[in-house]
TORNU-651303 format. One line per field, with one value per atom (N, C-alpha, C, O, CB): residue number from 1; y negated, z, x negated; atom name. Coordinates in steps of 0.02 Angstrom, whole numbers, always signed. Each point is the difference from the previous one (the first is absolute). Last residue first. Glycine has a CB too. Example, Ala and Ser with C-alpha at 12.3 -4.5 7.8 and 13.67 -1.06 7.14 Angstrom:
<rs>
pos	2:2:2:2:2:1:1:1:1:1 $
v	+112:-59:-55:-55:+87:+254:-59:-60:+1:+58 $
w	+354:+3:+37:+8:-116:+104:+0:+0:+33:+29 $
u	-642:-42:+39:-25:-34:+44:+45:-45:-52:+147 $
site	N:CA:C:O:CB:N:CA:C:O:CB $
</rs>
This chain:
<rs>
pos	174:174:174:174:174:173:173:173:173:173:172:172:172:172:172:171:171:171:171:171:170:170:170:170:170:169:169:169:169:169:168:168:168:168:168:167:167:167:167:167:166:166:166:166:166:165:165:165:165:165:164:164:164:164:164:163:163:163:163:163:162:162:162:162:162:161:161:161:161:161:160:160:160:160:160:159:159:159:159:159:158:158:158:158:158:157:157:157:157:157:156:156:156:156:156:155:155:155:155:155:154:154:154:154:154:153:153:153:153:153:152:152:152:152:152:151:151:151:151:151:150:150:150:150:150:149:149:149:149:149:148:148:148:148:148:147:147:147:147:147:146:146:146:146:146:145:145:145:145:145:144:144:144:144:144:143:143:143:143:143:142:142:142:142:142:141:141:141:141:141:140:140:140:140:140:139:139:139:139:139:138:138:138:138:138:137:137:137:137:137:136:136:136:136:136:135:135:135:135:135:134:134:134:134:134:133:133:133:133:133:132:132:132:132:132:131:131:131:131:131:130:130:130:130:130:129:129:129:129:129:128:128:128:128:128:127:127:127:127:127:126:126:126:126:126:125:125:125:125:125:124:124:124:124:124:123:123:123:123:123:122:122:122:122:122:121:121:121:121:121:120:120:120:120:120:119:119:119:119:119:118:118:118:118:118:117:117:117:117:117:116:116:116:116:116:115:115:115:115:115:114:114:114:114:114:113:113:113:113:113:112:112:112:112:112:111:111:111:111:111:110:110:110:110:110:109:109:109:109:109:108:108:108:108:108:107:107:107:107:107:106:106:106:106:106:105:105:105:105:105:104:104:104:104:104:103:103:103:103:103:102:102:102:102:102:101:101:101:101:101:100:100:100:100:100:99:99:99:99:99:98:98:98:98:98:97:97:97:97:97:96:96:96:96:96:95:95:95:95:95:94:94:94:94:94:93:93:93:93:93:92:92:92:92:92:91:91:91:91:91:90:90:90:90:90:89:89:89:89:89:88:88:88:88:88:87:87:87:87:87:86:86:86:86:86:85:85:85:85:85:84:84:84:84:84:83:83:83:83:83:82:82:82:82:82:81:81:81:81:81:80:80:80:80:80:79:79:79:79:79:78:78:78:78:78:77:77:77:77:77:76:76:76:76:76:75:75:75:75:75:74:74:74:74:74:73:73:73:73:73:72:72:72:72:72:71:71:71:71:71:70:70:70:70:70:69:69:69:69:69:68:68:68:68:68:67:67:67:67:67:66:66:66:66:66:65:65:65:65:65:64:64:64:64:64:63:63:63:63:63:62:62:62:62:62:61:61:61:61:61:60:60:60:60:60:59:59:59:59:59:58:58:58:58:58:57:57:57:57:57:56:56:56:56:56:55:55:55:55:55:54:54:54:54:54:53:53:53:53:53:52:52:52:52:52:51:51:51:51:51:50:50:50:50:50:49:49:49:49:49:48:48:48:48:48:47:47:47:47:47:46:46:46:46:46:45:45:45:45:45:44:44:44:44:44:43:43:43:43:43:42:42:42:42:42:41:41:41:41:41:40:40:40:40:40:39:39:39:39:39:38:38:38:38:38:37:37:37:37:37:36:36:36:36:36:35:35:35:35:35:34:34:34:34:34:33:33:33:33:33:32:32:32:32:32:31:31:31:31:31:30:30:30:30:30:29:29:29:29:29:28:28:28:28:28:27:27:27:27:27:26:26:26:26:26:25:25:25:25:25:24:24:24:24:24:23:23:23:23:23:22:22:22:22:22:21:21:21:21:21:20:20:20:20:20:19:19:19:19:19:18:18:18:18:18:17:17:17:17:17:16:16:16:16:16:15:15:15:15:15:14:14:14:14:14:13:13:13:13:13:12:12:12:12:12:11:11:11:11:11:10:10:10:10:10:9:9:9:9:9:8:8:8:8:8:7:7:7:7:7:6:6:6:6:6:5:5:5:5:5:4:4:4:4:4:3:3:3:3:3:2:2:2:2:2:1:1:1:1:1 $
v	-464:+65:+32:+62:-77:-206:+25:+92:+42:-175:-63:+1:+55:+11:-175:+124:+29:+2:+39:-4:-201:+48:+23:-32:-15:-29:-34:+35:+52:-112:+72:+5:-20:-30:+89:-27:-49:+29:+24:-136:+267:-62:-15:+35:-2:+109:-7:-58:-43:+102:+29:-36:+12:+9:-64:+210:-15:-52:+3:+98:+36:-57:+14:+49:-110:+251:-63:-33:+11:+18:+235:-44:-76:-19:+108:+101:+29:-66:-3:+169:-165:+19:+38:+54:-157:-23:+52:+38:+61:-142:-84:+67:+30:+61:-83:-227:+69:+56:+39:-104:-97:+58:+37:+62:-136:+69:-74:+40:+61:-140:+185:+11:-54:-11:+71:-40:+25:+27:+34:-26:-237:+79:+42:-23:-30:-135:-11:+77:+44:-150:+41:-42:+10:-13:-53:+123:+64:-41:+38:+31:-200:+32:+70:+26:-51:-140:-22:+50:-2:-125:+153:-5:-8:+33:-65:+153:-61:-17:+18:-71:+283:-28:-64:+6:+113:+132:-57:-34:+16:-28:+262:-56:-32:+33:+30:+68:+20:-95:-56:+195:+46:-70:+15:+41:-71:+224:-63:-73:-44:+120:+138:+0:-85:-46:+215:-96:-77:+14:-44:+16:+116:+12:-58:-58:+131:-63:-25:+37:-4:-116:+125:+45:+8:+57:-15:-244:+59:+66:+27:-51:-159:+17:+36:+20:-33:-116:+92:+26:+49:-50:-235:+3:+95:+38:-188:+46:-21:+30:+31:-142:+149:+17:-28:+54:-55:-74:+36:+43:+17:-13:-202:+15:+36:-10:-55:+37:+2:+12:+56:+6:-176:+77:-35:-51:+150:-232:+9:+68:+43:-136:-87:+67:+6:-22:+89:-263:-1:+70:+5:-135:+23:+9:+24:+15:+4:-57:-85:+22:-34:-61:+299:-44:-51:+3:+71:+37:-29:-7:-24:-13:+224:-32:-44:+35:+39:+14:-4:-36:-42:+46:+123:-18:-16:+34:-81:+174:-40:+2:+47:-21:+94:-102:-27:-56:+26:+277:-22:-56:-13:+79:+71:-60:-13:-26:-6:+199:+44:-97:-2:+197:-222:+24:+9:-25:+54:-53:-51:-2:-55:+14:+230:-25:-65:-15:+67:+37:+46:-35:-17:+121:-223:-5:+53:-21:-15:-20:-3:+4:-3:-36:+12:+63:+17:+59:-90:-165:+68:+51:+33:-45:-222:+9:+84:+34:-192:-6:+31:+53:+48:-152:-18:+73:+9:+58:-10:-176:-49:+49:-13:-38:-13:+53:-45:-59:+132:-125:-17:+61:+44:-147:+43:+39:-5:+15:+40:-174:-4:+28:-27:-68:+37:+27:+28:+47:-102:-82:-54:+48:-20:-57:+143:-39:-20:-9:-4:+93:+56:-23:+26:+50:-222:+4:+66:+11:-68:-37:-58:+32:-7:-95:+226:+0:-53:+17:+9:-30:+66:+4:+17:+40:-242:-6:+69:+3:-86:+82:-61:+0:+0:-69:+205:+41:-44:+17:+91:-208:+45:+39:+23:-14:-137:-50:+39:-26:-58:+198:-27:-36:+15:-17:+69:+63:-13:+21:+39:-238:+1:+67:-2:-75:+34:-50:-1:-15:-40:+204:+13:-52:+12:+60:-119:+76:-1:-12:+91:-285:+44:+39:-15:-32:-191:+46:+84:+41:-131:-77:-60:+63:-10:-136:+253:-28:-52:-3:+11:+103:+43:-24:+37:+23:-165:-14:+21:-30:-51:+27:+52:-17:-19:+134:-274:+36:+45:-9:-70:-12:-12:+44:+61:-85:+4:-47:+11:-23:-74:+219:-29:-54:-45:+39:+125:-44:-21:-32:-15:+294:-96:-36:+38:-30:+241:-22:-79:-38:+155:+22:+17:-50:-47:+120:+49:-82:+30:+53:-115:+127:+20:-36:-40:+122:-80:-31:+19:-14:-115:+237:-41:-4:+21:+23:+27:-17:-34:-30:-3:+181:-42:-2:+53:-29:-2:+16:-54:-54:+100:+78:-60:+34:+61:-159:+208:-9:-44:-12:+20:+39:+49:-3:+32:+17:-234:+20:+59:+13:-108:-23:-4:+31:+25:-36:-4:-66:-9:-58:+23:+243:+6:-60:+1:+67:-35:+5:+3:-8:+42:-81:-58:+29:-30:-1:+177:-68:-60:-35:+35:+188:+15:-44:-15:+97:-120:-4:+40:+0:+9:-30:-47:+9:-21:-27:+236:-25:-78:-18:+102:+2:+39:-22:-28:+126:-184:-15:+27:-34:+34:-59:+52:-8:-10:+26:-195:+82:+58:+42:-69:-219:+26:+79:+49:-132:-132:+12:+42:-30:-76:+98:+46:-31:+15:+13:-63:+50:+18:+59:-44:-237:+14:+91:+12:-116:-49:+2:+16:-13:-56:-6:-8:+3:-52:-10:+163:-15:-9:+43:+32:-68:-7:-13:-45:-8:+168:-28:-15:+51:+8:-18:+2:-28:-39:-5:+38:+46:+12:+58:-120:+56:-43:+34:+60:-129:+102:+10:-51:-53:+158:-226:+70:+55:+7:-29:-216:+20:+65:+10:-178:+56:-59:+36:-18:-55:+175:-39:-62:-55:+74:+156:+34:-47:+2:+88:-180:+30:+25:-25:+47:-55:-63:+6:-29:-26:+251:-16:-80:-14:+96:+9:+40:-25:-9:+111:-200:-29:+43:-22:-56:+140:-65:-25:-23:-16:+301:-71:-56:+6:+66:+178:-26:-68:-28:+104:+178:-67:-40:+5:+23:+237:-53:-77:-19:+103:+105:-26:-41:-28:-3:+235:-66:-22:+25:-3 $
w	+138:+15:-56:-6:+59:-29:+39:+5:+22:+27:-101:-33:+78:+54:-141:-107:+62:+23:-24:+7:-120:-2:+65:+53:-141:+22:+17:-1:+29:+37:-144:+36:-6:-53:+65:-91:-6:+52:+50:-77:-45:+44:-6:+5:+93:-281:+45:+28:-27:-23:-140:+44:+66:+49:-105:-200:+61:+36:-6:+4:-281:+61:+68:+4:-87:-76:-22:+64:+42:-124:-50:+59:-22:-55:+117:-208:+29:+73:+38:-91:-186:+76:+49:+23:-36:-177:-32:+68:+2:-109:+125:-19:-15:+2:-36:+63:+53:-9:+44:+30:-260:+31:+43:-1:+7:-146:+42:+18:+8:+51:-180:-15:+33:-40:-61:+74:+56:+15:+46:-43:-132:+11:+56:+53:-124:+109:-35:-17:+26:+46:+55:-62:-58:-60:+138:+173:-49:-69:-46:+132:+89:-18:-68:-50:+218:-1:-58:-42:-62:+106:+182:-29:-60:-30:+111:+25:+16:-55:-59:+120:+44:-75:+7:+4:-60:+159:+10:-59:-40:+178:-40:-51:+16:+19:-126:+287:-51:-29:+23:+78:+23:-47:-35:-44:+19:+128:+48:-21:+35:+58:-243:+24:+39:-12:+49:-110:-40:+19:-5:-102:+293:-61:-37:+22:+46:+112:-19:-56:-42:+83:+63:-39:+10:+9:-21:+181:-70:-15:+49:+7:+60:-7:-46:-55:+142:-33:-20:+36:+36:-174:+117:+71:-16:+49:-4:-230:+48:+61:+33:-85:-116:-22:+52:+23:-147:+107:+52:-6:+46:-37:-111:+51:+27:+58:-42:-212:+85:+11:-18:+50:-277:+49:+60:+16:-89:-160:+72:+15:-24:+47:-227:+7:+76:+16:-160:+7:+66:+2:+17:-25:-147:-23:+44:-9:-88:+124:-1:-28:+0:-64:+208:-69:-22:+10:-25:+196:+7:-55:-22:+119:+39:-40:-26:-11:+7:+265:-67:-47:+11:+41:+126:+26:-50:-2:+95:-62:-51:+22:-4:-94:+216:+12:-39:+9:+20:-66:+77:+5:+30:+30:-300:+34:+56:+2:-86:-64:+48:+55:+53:-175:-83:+56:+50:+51:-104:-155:+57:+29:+29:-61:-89:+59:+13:+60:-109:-96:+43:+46:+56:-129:-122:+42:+63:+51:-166:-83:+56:+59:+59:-119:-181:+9:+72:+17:-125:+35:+2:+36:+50:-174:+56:+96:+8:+51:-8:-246:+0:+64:+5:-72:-73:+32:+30:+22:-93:-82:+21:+51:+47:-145:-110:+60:+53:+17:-45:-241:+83:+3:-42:+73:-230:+14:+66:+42:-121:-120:+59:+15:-24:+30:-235:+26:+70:+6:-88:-57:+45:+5:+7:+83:-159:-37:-17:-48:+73:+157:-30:-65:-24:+81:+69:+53:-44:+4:+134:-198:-20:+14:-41:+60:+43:-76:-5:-41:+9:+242:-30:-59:-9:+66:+9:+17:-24:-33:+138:-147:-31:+11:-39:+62:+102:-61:-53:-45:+55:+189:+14:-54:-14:+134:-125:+9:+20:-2:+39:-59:-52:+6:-46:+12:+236:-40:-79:-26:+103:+78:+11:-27:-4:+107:-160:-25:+10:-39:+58:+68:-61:-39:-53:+59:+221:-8:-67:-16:+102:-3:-4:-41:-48:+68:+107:-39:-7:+26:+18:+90:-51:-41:-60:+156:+61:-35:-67:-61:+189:+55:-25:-47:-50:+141:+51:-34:-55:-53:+94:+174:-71:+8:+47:-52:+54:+14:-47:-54:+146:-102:-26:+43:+4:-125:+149:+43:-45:+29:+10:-203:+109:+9:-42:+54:-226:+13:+76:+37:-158:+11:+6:+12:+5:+68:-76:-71:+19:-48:-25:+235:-35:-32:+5:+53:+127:-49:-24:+23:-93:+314:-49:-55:+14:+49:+189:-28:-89:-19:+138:+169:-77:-23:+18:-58:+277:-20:-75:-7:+151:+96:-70:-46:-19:+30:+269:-47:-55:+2:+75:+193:-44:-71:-9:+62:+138:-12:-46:-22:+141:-72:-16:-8:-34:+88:-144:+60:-13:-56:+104:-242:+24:+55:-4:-86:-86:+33:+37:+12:-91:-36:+46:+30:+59:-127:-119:+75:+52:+57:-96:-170:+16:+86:+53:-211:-1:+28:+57:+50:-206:+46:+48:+30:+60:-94:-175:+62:+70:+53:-149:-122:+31:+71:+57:-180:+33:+20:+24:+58:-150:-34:+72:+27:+53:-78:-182:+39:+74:+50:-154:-107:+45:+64:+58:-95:-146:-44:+45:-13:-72:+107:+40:-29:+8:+97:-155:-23:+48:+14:-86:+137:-77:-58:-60:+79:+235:-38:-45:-15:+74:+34:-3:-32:-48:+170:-27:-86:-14:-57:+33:+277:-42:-77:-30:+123:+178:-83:-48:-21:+36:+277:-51:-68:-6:+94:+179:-57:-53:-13:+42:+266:-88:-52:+11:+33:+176:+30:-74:-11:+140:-99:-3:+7:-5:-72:+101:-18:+9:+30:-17:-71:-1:+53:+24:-145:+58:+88:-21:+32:+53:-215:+14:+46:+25:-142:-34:+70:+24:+18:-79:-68:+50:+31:+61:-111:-150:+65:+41:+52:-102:-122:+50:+34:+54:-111:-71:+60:+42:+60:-133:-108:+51:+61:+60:-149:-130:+61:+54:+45:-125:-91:+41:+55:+56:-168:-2:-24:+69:+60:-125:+38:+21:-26:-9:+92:-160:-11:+30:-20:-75:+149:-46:+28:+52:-64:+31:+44:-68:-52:+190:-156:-25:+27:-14:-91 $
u	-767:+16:-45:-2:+129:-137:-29:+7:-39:+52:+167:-80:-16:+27:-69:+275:-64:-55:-42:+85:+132:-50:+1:+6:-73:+311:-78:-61:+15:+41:+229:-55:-52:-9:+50:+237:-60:-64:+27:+64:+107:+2:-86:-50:+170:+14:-45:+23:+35:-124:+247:-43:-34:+37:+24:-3:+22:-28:-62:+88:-26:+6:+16:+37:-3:-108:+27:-26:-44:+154:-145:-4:+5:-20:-54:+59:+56:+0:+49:-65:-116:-21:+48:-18:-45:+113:-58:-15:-3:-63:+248:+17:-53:+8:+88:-127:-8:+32:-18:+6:-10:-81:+30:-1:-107:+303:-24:-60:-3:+116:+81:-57:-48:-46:+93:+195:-43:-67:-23:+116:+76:-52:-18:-23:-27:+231:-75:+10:+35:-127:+263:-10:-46:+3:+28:-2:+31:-9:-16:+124:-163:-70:+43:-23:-74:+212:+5:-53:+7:+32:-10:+59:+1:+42:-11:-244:+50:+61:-3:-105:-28:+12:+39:+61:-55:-126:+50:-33:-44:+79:-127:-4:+81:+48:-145:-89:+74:+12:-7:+94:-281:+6:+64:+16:-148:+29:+28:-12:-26:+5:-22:+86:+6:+38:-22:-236:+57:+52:+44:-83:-150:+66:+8:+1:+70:-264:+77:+9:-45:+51:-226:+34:+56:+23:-98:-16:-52:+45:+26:-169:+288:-67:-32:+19:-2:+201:+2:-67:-2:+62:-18:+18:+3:+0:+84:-129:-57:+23:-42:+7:+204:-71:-42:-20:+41:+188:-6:-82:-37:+188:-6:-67:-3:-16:+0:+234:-25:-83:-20:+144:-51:-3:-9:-30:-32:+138:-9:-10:+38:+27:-87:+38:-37:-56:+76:-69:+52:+30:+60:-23:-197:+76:+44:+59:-95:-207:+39:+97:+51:-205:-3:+9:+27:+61:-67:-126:+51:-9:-53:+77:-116:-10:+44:+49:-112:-8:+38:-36:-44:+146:-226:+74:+60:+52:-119:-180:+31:+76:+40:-130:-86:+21:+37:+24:-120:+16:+40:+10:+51:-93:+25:-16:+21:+56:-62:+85:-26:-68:-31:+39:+134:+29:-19:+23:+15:-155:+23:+36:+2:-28:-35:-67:+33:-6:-124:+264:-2:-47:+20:+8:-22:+67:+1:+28:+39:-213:-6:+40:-16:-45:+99:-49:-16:-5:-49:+157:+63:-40:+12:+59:-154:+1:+31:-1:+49:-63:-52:-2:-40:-10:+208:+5:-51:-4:+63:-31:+77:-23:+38:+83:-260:-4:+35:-10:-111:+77:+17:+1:+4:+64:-220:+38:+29:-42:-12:-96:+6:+74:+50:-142:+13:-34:-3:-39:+11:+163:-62:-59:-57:+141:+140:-41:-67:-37:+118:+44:-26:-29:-51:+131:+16:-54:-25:-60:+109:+147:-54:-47:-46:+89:+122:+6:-61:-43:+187:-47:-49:-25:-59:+115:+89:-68:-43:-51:+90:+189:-42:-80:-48:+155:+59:-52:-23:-38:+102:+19:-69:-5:-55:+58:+167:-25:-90:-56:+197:+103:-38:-68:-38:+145:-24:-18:-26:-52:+146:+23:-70:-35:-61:+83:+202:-30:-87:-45:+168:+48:-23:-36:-30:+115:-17:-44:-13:-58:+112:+43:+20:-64:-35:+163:-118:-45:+18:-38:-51:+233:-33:-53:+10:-11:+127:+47:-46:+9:+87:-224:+26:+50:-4:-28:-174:+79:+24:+4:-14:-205:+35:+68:+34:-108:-135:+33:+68:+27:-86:-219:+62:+64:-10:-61:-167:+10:+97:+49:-212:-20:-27:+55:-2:-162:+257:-61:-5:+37:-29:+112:+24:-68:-48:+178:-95:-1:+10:+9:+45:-180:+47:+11:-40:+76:-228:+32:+70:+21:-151:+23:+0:+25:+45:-50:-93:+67:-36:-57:+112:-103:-13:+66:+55:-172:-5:+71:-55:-54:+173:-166:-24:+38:+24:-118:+53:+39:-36:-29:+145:-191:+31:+27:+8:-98:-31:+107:+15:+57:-18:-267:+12:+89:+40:-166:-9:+15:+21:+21:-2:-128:+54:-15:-56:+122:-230:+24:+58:+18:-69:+4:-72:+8:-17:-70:+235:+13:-32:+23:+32:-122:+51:+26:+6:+48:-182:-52:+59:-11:-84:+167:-19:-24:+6:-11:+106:+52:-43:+31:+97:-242:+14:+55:-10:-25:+10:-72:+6:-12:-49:+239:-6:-51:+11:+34:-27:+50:-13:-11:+86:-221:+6:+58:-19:-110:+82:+12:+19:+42:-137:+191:-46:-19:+37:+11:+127:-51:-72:-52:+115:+160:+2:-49:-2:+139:-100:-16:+14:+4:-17:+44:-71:+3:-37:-5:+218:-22:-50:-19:+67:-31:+56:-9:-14:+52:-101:-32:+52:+39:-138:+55:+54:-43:-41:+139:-139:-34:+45:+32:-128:+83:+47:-60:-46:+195:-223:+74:+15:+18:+46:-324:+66:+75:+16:-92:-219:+51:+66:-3:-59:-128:+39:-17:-57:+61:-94:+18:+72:+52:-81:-126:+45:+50:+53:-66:-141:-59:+47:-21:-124:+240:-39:-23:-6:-19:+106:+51:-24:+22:+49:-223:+38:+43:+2:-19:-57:-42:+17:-2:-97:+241:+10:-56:+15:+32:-55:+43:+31:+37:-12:-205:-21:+59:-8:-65:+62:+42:-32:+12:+134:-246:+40:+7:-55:+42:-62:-4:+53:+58:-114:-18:+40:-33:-29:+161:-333:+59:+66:-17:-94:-86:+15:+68:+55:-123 $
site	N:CA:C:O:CB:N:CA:C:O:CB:N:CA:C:O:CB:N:CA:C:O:CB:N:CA:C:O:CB:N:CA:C:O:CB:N:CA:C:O:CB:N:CA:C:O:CB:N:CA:C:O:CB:N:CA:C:O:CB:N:CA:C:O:CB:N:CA:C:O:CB:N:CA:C:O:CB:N:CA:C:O:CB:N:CA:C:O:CB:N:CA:C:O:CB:N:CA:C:O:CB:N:CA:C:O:CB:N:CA:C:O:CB:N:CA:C:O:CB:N:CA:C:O:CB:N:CA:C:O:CB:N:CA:C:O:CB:N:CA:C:O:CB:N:CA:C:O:CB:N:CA:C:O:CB:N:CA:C:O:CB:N:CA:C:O:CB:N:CA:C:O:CB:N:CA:C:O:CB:N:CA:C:O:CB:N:CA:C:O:CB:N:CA:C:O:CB:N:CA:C:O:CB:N:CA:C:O:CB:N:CA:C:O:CB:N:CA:C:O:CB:N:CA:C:O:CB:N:CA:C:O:CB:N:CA:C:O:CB:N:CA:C:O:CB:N:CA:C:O:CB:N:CA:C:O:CB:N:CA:C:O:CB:N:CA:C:O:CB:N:CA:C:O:CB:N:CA:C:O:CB:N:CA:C:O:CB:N:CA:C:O:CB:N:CA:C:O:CB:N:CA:C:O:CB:N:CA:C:O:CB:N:CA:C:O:CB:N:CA:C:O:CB:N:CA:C:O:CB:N:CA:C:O:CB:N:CA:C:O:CB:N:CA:C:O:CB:N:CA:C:O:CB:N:CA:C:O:CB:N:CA:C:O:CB:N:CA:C:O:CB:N:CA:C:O:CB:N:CA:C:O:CB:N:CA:C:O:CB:N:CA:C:O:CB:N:CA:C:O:CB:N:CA:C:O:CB:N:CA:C:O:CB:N:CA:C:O:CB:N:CA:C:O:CB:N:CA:C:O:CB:N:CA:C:O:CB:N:CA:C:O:CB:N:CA:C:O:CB:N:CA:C:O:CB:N:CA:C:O:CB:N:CA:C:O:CB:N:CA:C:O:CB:N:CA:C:O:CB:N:CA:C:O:CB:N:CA:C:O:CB:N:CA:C:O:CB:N:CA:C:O:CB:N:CA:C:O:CB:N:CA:C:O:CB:N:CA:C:O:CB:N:CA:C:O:CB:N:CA:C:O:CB:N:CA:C:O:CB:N:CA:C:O:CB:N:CA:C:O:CB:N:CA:C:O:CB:N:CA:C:O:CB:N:CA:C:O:CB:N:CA:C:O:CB:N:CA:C:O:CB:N:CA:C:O:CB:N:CA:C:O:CB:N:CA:C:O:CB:N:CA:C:O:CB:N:CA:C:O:CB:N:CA:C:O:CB:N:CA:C:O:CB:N:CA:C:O:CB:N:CA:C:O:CB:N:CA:C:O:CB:N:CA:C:O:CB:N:CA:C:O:CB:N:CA:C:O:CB:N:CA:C:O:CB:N:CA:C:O:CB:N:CA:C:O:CB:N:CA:C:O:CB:N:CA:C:O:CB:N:CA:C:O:CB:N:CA:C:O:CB:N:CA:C:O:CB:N:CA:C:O:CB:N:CA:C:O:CB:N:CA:C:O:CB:N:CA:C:O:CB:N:CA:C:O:CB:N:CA:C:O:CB:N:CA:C:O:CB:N:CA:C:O:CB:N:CA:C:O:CB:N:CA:C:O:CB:N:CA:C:O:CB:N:CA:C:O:CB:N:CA:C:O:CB:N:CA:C:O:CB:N:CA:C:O:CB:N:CA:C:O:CB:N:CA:C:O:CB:N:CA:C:O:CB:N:CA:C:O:CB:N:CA:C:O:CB:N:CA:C:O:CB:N:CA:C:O:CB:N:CA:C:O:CB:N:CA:C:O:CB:N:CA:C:O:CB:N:CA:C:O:CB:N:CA:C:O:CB:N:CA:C:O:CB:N:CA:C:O:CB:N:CA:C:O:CB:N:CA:C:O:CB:N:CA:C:O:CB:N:CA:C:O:CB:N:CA:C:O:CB:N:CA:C:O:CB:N:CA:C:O:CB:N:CA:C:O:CB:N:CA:C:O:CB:N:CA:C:O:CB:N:CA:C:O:CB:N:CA:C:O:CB:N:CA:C:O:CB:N:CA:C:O:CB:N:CA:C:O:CB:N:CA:C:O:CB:N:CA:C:O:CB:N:CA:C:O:CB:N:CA:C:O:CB:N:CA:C:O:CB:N:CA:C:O:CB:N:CA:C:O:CB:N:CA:C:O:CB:N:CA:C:O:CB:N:CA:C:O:CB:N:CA:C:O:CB:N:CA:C:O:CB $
</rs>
């Protein structure tokens, strides 16, 4: 019994995958099978290409961060507000779902970065490592203002963050 593939893996296929990059923005942490999904995803990438995601965090799509205007403890209260409703509710967050997995997504050859909107940075070096990189060769950075926050941001679940790709174009044919 074969896995179950997702309808938009096959539109990508018939839209002329593989591809130099694949970018998914917010998409895994609603996905139960992570790794599995992340296979499917790379089977749409080039053998050099790269797969880059973007992971949520506590601000609303499109808001930019501002460490001074929304101090930490304010947004810490502001989630055990919500927790507190949601256990109420019956309904339990999972801030983590990705922890368990953390060894096998490493061991991910395409997975180039995971970017978290909270801007914690690693070097890329994970893709350019190849297959059975070290987390040694991912060394963690941190933008100027980012010491502000928690260090608890998704991309710490993982150990992998942000970096930019140069823009590209499908591959067709290969």
């Amino acid at each position: 019994m074969g896995r179950r593939r997702h309808p938009h893996f096959r539109r990508a296929a018939q839209a002329g995958a593989p591809f130099d990059w694949v970018f998914a923005s917010r998409v895994i942490e609603h996905v139960p099978d992570l790794v599995g999904w992340l296979e499917q995803t790379e089977s749409l990438v080039v053998e050099d290409g790269a797969l880059v995601l973007v992971v949520p965090d506590r601000r609303p799509p499109g808001q930019e961060p501002d460490a001074d205007a929304i101090p930490a403890r304010l947004t810490d209260l502001r989630d055990q507000r919500d927790e507190t409703a949601n256990l109420r509710a019956g309904v339990r967050q999972q801030r983590t779902a990705i922890k368990d997995q953390r060894a096998r997504l490493r061991e991910r050859r395409k997975l180039a970065a995971i970017r978290s909107s909270l801007r914690w940075r690693v070097a890329a070096r994970l893709a350019a490592a190849g297959p059975g990189a070290s987390s040694s060769a991912v060394a963690p950075q941190r933008d100027r203002w980012a010491s502000r926050w928690r260090s608890s941001s998704p991309s710490s679940i993982t150990g992998v963050a942000s970096t930019a790709f140069p823009m590209a174009s499908p591959s067709h044919g290969a």
